[in-house]
C-alpha positions as CSV (number, residue, x, y, z in Angstrom):
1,X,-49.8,-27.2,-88.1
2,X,-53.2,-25.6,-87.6
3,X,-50.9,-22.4,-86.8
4,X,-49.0,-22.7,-90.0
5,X,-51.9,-23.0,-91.9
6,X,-53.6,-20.1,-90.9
7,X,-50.7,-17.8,-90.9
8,X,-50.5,-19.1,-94.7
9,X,-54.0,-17.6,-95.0
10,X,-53.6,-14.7,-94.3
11,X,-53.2,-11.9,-97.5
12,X,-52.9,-8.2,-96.8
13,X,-54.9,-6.7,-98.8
14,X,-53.7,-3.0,-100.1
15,X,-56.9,-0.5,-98.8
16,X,-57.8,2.8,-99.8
17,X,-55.9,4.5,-97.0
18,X,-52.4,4.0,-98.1
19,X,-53.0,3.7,-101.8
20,X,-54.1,0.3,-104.1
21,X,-50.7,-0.4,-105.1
22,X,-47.2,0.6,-105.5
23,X,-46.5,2.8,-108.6
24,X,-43.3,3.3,-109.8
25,X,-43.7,6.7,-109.8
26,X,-43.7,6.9,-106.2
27,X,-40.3,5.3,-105.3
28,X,-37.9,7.6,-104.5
29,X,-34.7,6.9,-105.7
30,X,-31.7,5.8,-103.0
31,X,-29.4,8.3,-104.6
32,X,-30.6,11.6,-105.4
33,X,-28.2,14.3,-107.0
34,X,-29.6,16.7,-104.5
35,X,-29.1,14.7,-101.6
36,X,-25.4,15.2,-99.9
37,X,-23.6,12.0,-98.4
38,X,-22.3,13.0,-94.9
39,X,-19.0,11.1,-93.9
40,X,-19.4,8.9,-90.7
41,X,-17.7,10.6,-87.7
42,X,-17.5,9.1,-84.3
43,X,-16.7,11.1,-81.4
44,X,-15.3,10.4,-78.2
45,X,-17.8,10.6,-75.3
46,X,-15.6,13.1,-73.6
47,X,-12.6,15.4,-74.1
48,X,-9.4,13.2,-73.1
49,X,-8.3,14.4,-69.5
50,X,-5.3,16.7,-69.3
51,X,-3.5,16.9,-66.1
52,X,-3.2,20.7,-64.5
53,X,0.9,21.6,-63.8
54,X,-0.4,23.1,-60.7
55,X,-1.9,19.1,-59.0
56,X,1.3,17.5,-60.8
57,X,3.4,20.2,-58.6
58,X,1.5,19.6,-55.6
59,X,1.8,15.9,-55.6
60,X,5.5,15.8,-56.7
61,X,6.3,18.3,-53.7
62,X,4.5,15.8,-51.2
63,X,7.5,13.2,-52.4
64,X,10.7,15.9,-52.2
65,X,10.9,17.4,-48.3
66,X,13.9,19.8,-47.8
67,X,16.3,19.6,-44.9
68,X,18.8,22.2,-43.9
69,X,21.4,20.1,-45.4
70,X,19.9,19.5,-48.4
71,X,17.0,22.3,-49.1
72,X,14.4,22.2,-51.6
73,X,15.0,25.0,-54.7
74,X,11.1,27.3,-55.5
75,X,11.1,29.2,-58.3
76,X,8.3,31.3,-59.4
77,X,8.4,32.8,-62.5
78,X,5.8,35.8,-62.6
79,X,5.0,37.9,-66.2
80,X,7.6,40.1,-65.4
81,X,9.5,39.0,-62.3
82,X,11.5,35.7,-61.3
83,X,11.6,35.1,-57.2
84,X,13.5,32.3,-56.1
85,X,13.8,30.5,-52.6
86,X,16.1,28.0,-50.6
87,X,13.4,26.0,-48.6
88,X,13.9,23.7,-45.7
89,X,10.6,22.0,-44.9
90,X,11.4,20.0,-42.1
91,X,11.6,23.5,-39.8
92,X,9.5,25.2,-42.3
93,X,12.3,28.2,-43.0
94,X,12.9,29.9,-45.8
95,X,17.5,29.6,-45.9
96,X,16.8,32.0,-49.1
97,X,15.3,34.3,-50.9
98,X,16.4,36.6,-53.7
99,X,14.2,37.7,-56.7
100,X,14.4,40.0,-59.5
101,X,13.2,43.2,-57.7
102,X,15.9,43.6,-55.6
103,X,18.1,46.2,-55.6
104,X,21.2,44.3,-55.3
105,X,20.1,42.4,-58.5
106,X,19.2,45.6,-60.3
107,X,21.8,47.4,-60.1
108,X,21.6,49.4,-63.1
109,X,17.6,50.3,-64.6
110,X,19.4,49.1,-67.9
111,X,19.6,46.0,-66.8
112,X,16.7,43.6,-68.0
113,X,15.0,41.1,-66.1
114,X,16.8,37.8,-67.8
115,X,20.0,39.9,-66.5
116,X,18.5,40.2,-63.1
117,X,17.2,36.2,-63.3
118,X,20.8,35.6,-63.7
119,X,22.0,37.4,-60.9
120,X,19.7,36.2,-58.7
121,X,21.2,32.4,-59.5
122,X,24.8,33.7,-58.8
123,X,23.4,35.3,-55.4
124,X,22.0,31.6,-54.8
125,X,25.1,30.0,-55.2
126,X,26.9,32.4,-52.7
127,X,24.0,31.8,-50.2
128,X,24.6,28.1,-50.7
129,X,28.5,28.3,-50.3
130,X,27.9,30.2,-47.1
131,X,25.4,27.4,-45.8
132,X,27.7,24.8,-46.6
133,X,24.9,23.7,-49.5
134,X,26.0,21.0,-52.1
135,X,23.0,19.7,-53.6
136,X,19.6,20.4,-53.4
137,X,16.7,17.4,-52.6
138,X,14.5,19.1,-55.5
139,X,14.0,21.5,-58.3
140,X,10.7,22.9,-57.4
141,X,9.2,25.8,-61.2
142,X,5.6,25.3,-59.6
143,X,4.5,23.5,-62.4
144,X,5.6,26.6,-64.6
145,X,7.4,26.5,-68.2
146,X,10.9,27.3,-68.9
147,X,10.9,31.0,-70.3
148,X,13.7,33.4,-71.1
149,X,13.9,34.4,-67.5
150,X,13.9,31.1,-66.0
151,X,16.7,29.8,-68.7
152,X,19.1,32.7,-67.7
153,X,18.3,31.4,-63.8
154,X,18.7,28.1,-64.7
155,X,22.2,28.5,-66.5
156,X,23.6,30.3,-63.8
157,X,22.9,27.5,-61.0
158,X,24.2,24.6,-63.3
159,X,27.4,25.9,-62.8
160,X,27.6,24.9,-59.6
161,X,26.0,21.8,-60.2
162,X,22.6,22.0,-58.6
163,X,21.0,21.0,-62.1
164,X,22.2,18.0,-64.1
165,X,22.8,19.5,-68.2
């Protein structure tokens, strides 16, 4: 109670430092027409993580392991070029390699390099023939998109059956 009492007592008193009173004249109003309202905008603590085609290739080649049988399919598709190779990883050999620099693929300098990607599928197919190839354990583009020169590669080994359409 005696707590109570004295906290009851106590008054503040305006002083001299911070003025006797409160005017009217010196409240601001809450909404001024030369203030600007900013909308509330939360941001994420950090930029959501995007995955790199290059680790997504490496761990997905870890899974697929080529055997002479049944090889594992690389393609690398350069700015200009397309190389292309039949790999079998248990004996670490390459069964094949073709790409679009080749002579045998560029037979003609008229020829461009989606003509050449082609070619370089049908000479695939006849190096898998002659191996005795049916299938491949994996389609390996390095974590790299499908361009003009990849498609034209692409057709020409679905023919034989080595991608699903």
């Amino acid at each position: 109670m005696a707590m109570g009492s004295s906290i009851a007592a106590l008054k503040f008193q305006a002083c001299g430092i911070f003025g006797t009173g409160l005017n009217s004249s010196n409240i601001l109003p809450l909404h001024s027409a030369n203030m600007v309202r900013m909308p509330l905008v939360i941001e994420a603590r950090a930029p959501m993580r995007t995955e790199s085609d290059k680790i997504r290739n490496r761990r997905s080649s870890k899974k697929f392991n080529g055997t002479a049988t049944k090889p594992r399919l690389s393609v690398f598709c350069s700015d200009k070029q397309l190389y292309a190779m039949l790999v079998d990883d248990q004996k670490k050999k390459c069964l094949f390699y073709g790409s679009t620099l080749q002579k045998s693929t560029r037979k003609d300098l008229s020829c461009t390099t989606a003509e050449a990607a082609q070619r370089v599928g049908e000479e695939l197919i006849k190096a898998c023939v002659d191996l005795n190839i049916n299938e491949i354990s994996f389609y390996d583009r390095n974590g790299l998109a499908r361009g003009e020169r990849m498609q034209a590669f692409e057709i020409a080994i679905a023919r034989h059956g080595f991608l699903p359409r």
